[in-house]
mmCIF file of the N, C-alpha and C atoms, coordinates in Angstrom:
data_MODEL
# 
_entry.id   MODEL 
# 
loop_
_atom_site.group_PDB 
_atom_site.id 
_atom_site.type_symbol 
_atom_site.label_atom_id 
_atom_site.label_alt_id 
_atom_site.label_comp_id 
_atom_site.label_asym_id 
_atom_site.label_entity_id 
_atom_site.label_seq_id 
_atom_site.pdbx_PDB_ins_code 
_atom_site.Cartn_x 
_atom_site.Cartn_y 
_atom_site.Cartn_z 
_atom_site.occupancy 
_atom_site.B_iso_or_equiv 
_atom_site.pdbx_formal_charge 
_atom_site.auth_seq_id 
_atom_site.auth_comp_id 
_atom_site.auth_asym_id 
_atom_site.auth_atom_id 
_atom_site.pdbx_PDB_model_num 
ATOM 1   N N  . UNK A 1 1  ? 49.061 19.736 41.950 1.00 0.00 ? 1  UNK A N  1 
ATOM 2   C CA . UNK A 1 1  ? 49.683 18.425 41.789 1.00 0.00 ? 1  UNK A CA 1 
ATOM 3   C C  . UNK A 1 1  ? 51.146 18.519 42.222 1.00 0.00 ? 1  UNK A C  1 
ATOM 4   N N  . UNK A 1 2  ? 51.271 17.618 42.991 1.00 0.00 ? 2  UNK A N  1 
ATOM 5   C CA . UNK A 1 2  ? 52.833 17.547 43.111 1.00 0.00 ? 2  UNK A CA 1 
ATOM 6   C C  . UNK A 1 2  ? 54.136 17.053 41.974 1.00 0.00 ? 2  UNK A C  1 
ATOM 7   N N  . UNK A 1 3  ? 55.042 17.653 42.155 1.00 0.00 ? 3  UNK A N  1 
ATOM 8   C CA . UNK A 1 3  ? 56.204 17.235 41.341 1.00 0.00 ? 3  UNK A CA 1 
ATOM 9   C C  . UNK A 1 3  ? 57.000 16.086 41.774 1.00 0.00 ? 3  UNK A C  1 
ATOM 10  N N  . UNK A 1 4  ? 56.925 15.013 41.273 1.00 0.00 ? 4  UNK A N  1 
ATOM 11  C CA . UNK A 1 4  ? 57.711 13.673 41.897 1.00 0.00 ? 4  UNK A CA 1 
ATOM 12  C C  . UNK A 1 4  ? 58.738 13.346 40.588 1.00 0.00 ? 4  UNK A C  1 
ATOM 13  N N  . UNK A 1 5  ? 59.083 12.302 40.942 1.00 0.00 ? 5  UNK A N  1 
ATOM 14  C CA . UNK A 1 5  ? 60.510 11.688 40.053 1.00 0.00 ? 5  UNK A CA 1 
ATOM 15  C C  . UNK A 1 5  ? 59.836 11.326 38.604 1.00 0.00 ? 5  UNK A C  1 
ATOM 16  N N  . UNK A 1 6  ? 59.941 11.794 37.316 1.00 0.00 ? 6  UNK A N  1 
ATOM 17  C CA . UNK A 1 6  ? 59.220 11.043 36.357 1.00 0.00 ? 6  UNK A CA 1 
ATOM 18  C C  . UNK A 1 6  ? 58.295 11.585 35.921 1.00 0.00 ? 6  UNK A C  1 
ATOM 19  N N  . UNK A 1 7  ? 57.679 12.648 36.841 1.00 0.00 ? 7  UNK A N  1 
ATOM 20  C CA . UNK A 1 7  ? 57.096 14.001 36.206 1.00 0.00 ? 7  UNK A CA 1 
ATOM 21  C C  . UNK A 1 7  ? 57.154 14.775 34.675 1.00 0.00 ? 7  UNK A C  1 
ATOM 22  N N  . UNK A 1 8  ? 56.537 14.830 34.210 1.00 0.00 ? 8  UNK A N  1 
ATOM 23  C CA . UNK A 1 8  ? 56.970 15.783 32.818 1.00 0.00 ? 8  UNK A CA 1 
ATOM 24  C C  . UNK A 1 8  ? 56.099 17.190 33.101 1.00 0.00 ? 8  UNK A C  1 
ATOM 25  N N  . UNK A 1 9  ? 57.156 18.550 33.192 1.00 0.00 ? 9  UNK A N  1 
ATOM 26  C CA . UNK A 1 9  ? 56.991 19.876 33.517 1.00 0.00 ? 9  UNK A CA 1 
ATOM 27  C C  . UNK A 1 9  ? 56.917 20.836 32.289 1.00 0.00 ? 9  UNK A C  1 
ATOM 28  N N  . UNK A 1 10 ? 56.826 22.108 32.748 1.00 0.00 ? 10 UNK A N  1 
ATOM 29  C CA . UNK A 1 10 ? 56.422 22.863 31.870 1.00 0.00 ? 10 UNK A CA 1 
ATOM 30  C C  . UNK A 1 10 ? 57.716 24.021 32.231 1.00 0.00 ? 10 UNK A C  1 
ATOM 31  N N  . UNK A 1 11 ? 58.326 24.513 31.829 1.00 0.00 ? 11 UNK A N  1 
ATOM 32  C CA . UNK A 1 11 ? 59.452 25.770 32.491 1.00 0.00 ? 11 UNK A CA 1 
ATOM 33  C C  . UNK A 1 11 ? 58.381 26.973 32.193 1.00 0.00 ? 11 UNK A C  1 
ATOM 34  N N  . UNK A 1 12 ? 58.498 28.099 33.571 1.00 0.00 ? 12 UNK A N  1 
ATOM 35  C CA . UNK A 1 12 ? 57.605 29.033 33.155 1.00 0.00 ? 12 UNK A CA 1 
ATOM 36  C C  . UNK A 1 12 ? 58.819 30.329 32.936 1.00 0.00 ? 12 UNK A C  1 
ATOM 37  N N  . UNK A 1 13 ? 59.381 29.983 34.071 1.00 0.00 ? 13 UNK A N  1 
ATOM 38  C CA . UNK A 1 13 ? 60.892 30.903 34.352 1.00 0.00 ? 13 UNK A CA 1 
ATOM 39  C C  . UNK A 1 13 ? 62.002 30.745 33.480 1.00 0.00 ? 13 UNK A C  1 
ATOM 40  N N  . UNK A 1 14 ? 62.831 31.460 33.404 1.00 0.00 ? 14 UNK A N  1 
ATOM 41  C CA . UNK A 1 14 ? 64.226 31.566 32.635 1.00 0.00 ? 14 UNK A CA 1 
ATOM 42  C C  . UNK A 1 14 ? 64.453 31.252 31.174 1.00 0.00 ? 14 UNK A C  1 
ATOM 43  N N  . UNK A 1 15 ? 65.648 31.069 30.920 1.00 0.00 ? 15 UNK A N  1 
ATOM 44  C CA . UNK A 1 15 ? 66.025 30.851 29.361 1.00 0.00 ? 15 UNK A CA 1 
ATOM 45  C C  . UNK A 1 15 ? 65.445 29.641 28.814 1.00 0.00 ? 15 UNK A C  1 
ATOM 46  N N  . UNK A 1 16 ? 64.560 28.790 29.782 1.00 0.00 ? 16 UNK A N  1 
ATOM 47  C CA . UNK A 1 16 ? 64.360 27.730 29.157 1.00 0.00 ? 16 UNK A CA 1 
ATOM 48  C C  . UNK A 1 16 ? 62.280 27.848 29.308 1.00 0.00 ? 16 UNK A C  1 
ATOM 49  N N  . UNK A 1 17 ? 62.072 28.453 29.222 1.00 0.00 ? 17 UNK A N  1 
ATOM 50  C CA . UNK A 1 17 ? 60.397 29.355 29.820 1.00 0.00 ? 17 UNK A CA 1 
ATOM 51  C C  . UNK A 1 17 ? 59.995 28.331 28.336 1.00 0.00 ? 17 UNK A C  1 
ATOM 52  N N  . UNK A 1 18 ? 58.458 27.664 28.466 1.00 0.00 ? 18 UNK A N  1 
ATOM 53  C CA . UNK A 1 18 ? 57.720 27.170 27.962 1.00 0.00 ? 18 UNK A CA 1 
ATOM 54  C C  . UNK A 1 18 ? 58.521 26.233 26.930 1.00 0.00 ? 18 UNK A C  1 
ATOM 55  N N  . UNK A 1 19 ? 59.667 25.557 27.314 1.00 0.00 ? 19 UNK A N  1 
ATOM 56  C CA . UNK A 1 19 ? 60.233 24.194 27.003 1.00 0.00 ? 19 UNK A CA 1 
ATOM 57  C C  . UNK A 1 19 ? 59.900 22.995 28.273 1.00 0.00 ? 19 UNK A C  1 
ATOM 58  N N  . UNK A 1 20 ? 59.360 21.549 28.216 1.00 0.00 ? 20 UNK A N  1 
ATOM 59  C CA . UNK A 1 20 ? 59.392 20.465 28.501 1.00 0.00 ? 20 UNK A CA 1 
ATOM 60  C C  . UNK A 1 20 ? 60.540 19.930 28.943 1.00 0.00 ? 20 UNK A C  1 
ATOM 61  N N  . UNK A 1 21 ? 59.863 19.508 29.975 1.00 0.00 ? 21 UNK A N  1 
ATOM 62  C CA . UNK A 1 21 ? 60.831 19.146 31.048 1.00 0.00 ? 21 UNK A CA 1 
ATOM 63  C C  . UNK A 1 21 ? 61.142 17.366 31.298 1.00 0.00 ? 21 UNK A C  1 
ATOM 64  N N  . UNK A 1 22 ? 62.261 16.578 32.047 1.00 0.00 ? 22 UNK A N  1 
ATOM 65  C CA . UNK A 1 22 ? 61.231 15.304 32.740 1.00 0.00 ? 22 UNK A CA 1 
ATOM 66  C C  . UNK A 1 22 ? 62.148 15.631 34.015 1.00 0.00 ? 22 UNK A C  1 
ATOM 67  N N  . UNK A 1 23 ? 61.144 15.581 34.939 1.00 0.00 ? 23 UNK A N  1 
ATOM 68  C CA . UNK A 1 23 ? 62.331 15.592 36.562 1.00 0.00 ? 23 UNK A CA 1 
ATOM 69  C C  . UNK A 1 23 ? 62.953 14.271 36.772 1.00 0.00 ? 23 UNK A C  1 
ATOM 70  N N  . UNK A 1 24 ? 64.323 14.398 36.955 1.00 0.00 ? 24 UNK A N  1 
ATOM 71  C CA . UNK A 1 24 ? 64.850 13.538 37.662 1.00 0.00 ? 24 UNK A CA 1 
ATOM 72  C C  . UNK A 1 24 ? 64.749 13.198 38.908 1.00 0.00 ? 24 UNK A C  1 
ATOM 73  N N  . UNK A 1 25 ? 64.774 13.910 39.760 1.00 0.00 ? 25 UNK A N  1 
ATOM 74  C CA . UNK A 1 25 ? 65.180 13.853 40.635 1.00 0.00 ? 25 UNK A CA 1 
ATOM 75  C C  . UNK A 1 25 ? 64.442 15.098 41.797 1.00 0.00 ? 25 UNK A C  1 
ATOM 76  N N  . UNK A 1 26 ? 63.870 15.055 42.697 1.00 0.00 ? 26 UNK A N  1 
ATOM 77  C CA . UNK A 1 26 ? 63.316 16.526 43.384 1.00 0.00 ? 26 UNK A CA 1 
ATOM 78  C C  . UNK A 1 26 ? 63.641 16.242 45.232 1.00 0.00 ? 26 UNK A C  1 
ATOM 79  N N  . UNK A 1 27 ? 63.440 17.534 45.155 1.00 0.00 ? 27 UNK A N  1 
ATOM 80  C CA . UNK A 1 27 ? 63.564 17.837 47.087 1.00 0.00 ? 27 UNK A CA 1 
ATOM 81  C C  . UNK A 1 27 ? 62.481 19.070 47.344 1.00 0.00 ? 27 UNK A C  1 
ATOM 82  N N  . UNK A 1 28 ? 62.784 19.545 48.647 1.00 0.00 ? 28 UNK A N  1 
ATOM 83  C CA . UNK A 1 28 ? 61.285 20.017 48.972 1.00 0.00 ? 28 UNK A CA 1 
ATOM 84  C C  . UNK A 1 28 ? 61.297 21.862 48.330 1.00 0.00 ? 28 UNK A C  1 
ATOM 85  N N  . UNK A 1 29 ? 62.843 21.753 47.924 1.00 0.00 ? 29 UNK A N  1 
ATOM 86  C CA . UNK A 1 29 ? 62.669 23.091 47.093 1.00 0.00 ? 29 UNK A CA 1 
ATOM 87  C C  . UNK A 1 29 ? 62.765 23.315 45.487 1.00 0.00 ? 29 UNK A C  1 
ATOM 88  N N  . UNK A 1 30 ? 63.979 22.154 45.395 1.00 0.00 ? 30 UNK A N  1 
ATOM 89  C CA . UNK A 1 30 ? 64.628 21.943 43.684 1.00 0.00 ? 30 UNK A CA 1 
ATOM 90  C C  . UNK A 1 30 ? 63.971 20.435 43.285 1.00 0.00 ? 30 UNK A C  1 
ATOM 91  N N  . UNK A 1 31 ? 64.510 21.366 41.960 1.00 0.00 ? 31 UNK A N  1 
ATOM 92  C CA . UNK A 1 31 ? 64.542 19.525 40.841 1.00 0.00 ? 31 UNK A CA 1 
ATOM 93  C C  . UNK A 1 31 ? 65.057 19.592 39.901 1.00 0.00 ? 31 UNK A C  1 
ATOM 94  N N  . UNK A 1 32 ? 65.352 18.925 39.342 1.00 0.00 ? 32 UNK A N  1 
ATOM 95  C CA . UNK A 1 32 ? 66.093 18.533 38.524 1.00 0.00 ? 32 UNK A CA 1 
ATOM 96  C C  . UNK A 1 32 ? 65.991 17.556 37.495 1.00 0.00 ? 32 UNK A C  1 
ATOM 97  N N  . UNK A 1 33 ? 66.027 18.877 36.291 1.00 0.00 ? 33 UNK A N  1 
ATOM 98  C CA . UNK A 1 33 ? 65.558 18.694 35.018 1.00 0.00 ? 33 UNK A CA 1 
ATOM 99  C C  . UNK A 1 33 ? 66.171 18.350 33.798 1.00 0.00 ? 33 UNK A C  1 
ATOM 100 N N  . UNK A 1 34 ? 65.445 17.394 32.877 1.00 0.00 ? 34 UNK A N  1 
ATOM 101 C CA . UNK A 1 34 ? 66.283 17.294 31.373 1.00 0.00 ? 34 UNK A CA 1 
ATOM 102 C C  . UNK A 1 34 ? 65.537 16.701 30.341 1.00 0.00 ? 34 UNK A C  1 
ATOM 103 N N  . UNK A 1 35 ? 65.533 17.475 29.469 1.00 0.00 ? 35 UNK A N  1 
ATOM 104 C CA . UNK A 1 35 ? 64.923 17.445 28.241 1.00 0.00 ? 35 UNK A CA 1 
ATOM 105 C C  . UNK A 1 35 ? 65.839 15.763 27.252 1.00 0.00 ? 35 UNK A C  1 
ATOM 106 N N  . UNK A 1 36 ? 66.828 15.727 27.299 1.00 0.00 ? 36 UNK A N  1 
ATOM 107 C CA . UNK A 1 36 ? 67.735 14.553 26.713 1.00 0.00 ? 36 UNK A CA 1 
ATOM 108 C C  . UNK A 1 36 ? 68.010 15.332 25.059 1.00 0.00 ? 36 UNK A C  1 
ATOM 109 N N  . UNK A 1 37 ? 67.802 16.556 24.956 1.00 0.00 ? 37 UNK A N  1 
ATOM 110 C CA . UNK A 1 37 ? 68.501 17.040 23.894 1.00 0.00 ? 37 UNK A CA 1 
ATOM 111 C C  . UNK A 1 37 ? 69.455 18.506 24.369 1.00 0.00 ? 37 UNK A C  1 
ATOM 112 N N  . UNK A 1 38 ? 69.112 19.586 24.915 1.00 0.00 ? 38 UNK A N  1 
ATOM 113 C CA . UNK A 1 38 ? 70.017 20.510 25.137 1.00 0.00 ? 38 UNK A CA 1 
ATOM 114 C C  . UNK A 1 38 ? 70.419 20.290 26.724 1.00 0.00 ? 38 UNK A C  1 
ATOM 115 N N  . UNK A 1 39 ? 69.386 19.913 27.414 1.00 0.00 ? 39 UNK A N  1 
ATOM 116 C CA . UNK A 1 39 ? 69.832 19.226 28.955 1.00 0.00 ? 39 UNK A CA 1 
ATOM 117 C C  . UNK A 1 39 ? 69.848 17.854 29.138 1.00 0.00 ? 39 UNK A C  1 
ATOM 118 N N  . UNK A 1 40 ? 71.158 17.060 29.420 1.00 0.00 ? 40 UNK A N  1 
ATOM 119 C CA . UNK A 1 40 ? 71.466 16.180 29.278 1.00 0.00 ? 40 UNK A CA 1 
ATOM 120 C C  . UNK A 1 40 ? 70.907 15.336 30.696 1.00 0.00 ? 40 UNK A C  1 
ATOM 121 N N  . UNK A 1 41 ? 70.659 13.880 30.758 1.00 0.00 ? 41 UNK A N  1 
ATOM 122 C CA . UNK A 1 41 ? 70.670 13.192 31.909 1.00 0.00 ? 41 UNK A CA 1 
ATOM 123 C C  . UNK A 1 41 ? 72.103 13.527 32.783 1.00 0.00 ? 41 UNK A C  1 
ATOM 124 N N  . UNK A 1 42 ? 73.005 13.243 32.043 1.00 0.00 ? 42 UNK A N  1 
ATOM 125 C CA . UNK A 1 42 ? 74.786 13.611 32.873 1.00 0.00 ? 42 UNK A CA 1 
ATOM 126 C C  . UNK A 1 42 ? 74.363 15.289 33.680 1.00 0.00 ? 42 UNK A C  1 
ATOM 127 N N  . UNK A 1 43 ? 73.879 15.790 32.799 1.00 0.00 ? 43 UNK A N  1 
ATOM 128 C CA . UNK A 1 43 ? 74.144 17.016 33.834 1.00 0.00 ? 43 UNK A CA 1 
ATOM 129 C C  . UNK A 1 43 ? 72.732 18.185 33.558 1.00 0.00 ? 43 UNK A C  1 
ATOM 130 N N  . UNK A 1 44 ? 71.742 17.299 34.413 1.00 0.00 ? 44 UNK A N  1 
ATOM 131 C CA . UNK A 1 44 ? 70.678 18.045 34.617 1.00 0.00 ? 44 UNK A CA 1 
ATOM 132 C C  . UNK A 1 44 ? 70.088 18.976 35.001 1.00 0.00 ? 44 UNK A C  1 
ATOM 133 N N  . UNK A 1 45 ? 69.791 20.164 34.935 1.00 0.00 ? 45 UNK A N  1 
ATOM 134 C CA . UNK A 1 45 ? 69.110 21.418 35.167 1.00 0.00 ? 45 UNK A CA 1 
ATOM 135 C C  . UNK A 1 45 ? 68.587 21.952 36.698 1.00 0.00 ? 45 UNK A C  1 
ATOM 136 N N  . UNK A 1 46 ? 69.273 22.184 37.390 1.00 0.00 ? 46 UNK A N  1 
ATOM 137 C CA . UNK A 1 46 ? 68.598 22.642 39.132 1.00 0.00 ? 46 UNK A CA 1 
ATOM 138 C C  . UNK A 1 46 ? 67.953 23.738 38.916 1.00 0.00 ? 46 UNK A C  1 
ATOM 139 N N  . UNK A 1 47 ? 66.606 23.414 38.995 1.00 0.00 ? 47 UNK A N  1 
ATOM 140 C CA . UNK A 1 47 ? 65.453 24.757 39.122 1.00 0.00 ? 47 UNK A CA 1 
ATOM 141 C C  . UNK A 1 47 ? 64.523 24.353 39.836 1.00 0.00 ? 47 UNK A C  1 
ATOM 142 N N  . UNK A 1 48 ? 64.506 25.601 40.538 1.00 0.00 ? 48 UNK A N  1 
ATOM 143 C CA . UNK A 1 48 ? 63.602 25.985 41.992 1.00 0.00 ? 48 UNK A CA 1 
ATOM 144 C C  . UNK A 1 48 ? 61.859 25.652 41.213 1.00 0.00 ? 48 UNK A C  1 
ATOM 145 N N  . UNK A 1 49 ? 61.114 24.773 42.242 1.00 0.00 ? 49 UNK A N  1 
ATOM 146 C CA . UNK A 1 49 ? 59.342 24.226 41.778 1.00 0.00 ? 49 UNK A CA 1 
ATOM 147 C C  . UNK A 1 49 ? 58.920 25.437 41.850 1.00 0.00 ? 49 UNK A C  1 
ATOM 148 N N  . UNK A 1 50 ? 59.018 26.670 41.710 1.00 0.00 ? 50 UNK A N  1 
ATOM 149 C CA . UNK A 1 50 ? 58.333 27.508 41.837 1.00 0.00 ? 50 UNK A CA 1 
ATOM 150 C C  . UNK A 1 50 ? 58.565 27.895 40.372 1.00 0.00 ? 50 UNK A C  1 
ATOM 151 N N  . UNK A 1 51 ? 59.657 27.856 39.826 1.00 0.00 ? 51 UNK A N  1 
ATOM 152 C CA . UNK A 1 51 ? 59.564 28.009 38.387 1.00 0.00 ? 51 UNK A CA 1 
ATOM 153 C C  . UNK A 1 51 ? 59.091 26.772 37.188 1.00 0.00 ? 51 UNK A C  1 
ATOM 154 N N  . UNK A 1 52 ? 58.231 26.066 37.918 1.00 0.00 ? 52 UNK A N  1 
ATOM 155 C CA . UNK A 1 52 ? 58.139 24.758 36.481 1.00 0.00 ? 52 UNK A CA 1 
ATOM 156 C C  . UNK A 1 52 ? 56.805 24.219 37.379 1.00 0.00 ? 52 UNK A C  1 
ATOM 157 N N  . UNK A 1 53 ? 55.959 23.900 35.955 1.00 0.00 ? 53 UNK A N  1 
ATOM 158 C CA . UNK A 1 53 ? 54.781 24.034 36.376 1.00 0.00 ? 53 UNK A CA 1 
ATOM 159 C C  . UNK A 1 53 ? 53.881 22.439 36.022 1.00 0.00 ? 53 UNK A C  1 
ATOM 160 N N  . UNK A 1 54 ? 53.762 21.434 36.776 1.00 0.00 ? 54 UNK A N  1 
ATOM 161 C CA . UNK A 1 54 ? 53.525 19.841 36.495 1.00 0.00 ? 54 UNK A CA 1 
ATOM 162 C C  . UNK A 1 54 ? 52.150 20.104 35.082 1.00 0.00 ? 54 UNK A C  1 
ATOM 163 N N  . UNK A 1 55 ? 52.677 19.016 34.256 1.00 0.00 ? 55 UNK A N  1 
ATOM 164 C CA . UNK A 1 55 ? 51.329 19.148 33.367 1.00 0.00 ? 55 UNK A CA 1 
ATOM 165 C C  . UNK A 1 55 ? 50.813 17.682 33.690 1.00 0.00 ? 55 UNK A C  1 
ATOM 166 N N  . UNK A 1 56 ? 50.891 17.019 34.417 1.00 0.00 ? 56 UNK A N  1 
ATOM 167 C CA . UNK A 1 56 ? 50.009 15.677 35.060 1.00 0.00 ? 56 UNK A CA 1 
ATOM 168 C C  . UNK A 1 56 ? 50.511 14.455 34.525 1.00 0.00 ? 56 UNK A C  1 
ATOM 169 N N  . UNK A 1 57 ? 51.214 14.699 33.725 1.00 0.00 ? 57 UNK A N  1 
ATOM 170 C CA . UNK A 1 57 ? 51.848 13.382 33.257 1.00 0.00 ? 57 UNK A CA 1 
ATOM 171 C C  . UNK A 1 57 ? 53.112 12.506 33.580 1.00 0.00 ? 57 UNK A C  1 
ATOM 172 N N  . UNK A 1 58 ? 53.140 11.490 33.878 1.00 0.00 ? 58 UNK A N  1 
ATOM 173 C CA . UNK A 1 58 ? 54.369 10.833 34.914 1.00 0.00 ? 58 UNK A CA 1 
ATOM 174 C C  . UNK A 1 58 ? 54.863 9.474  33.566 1.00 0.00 ? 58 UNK A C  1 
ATOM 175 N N  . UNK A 1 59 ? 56.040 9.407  33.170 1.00 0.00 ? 59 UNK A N  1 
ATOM 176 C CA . UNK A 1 59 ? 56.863 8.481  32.771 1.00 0.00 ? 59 UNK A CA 1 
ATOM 177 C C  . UNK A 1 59 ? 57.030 8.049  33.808 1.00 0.00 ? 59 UNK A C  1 
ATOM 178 N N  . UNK A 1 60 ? 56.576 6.014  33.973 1.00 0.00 ? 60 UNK A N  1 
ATOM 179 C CA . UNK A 1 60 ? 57.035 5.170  34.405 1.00 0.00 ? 60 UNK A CA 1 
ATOM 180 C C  . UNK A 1 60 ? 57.908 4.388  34.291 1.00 0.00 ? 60 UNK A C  1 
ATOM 181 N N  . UNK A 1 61 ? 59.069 3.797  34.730 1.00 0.00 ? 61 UNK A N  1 
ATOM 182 C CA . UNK A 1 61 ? 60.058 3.004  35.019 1.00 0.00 ? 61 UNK A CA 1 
ATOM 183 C C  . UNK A 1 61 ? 61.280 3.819  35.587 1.00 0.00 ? 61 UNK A C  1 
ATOM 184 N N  . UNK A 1 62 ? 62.458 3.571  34.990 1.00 0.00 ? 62 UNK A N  1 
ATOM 185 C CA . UNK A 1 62 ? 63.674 4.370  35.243 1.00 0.00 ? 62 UNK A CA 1 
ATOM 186 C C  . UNK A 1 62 ? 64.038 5.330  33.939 1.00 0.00 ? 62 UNK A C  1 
ATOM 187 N N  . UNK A 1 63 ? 64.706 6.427  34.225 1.00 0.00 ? 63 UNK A N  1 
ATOM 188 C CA . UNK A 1 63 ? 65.241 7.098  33.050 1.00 0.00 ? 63 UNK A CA 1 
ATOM 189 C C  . UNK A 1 63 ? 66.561 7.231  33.205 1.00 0.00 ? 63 UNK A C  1 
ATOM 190 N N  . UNK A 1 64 ? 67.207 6.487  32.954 1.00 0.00 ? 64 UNK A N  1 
ATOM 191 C CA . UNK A 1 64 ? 68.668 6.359  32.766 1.00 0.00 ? 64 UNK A CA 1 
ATOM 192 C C  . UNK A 1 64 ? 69.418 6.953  31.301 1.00 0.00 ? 64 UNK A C  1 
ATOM 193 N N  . UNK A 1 65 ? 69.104 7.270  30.566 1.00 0.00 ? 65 UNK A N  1 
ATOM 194 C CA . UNK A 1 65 ? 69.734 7.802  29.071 1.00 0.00 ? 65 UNK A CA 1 
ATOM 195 C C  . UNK A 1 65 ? 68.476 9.129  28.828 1.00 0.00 ? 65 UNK A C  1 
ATOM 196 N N  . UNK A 1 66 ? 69.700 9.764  27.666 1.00 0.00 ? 66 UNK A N  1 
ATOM 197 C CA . UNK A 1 66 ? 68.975 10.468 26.878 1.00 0.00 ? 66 UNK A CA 1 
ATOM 198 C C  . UNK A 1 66 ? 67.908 10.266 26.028 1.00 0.00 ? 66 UNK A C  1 
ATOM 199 N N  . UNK A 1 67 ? 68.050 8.857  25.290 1.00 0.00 ? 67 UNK A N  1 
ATOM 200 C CA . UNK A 1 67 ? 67.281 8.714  24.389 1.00 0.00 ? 67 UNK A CA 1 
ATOM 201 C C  . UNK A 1 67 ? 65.739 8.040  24.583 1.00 0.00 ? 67 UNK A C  1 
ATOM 202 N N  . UNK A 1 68 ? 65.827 7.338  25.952 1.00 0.00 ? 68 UNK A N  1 
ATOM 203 C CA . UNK A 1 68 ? 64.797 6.983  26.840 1.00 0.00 ? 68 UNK A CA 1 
ATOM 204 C C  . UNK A 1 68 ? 63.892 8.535  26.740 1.00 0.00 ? 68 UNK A C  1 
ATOM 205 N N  . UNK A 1 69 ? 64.422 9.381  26.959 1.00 0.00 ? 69 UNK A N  1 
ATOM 206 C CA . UNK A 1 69 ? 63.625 10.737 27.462 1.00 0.00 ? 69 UNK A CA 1 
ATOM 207 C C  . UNK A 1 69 ? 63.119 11.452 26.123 1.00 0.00 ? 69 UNK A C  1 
ATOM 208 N N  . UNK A 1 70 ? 64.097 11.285 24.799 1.00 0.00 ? 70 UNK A N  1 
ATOM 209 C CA . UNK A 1 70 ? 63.669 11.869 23.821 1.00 0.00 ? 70 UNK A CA 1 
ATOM 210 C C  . UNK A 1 70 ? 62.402 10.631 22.807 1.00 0.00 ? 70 UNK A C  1 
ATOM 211 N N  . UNK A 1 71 ? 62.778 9.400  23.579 1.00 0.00 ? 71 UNK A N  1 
ATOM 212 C CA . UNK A 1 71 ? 61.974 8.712  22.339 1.00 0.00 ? 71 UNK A CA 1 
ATOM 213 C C  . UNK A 1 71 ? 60.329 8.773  23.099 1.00 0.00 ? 71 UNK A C  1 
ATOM 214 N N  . UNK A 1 72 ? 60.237 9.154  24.246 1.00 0.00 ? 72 UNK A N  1 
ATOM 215 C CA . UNK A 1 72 ? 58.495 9.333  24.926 1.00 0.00 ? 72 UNK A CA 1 
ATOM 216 C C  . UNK A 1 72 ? 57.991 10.451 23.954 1.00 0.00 ? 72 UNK A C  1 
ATOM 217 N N  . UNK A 1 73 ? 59.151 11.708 24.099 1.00 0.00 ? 73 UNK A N  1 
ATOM 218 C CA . UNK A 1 73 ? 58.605 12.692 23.129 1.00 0.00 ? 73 UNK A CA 1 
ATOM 219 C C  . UNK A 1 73 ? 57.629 12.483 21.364 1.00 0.00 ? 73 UNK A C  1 
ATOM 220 N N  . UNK A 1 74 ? 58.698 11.190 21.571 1.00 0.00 ? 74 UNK A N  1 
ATOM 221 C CA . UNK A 1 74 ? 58.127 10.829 19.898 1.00 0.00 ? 74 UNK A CA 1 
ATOM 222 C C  . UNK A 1 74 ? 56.659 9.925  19.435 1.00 0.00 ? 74 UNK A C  1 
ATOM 223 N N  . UNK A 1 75 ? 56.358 9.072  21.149 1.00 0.00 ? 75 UNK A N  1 
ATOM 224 C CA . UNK A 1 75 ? 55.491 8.393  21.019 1.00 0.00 ? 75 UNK A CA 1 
ATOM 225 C C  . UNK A 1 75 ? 54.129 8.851  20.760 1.00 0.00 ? 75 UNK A C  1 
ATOM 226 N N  . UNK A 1 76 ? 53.025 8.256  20.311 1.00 0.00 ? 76 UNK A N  1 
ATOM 227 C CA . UNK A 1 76 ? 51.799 8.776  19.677 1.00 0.00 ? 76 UNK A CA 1 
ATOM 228 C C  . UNK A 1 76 ? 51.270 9.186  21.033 1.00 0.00 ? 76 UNK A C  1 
ATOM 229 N N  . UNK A 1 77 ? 50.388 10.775 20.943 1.00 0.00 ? 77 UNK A N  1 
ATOM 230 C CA . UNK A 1 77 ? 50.052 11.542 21.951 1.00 0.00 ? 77 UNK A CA 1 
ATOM 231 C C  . UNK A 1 77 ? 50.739 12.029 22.996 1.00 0.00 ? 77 UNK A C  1 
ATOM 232 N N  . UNK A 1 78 ? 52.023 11.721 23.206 1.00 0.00 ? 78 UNK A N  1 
ATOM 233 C CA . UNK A 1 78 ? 53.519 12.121 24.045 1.00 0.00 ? 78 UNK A CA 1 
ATOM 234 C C  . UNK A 1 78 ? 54.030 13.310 23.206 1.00 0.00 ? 78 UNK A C  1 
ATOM 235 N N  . UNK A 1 79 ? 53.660 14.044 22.557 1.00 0.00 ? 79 UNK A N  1 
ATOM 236 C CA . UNK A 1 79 ? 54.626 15.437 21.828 1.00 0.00 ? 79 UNK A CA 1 
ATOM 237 C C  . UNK A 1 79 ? 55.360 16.433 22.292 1.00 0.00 ? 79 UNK A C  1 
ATOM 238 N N  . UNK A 1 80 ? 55.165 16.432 23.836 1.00 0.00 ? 80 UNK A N  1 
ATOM 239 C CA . UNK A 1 80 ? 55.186 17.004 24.853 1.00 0.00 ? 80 UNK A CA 1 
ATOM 240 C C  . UNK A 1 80 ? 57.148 17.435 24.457 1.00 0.00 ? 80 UNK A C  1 
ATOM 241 N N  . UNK A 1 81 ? 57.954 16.799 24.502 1.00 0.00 ? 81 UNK A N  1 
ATOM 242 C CA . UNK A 1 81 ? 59.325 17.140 24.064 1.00 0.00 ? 81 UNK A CA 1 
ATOM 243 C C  . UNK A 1 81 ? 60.150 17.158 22.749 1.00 0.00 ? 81 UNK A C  1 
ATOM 244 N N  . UNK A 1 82 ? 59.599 17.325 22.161 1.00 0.00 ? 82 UNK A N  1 
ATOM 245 C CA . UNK A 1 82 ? 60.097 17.390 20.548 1.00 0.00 ? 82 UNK A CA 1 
ATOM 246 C C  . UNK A 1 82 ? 60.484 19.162 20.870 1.00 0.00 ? 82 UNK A C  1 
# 
């Protein structure tokens, strides 16, 4: 599956390995990631698609705030970022 804008990932790599992701933003190597609690929308996470792994699920509309990103986490069957 491809990684597009709105994506929710999996980190397999680095200090952030098996924490939830939502991409902001991607190109044909990076993307750019944020949880809306330790990685902020202001200043989102550049990690290479080879380290983060799509779990099939896509947030629709825009994600402009943090709390947009933390309140999906909270919704029923969304647990995915808590």
């Amino acid at each position: 599956m491809n990684t597009v804008k709105g994506s929710i990932v999996k980190a397999v790599a680095g200090r952030e390995k098996n924490g939830f992701f939502v991409v902001l933003d991607c190109d044909s190597v990076f993307a750019y990631i944020a949880d809306g609690k330790r990685r902020k929308v202001e200043k989102p996470k550049k990690k290479k698609l080879i380290h983060i792994s799509p779990t099939g699920s896509v947030i629709e509309g825009s994600i402009k705030t943090n709390p947009q990103i933390t309140t999906f986490g909270d919704s029923p069957g969304n647990l995915l970022l808590r």
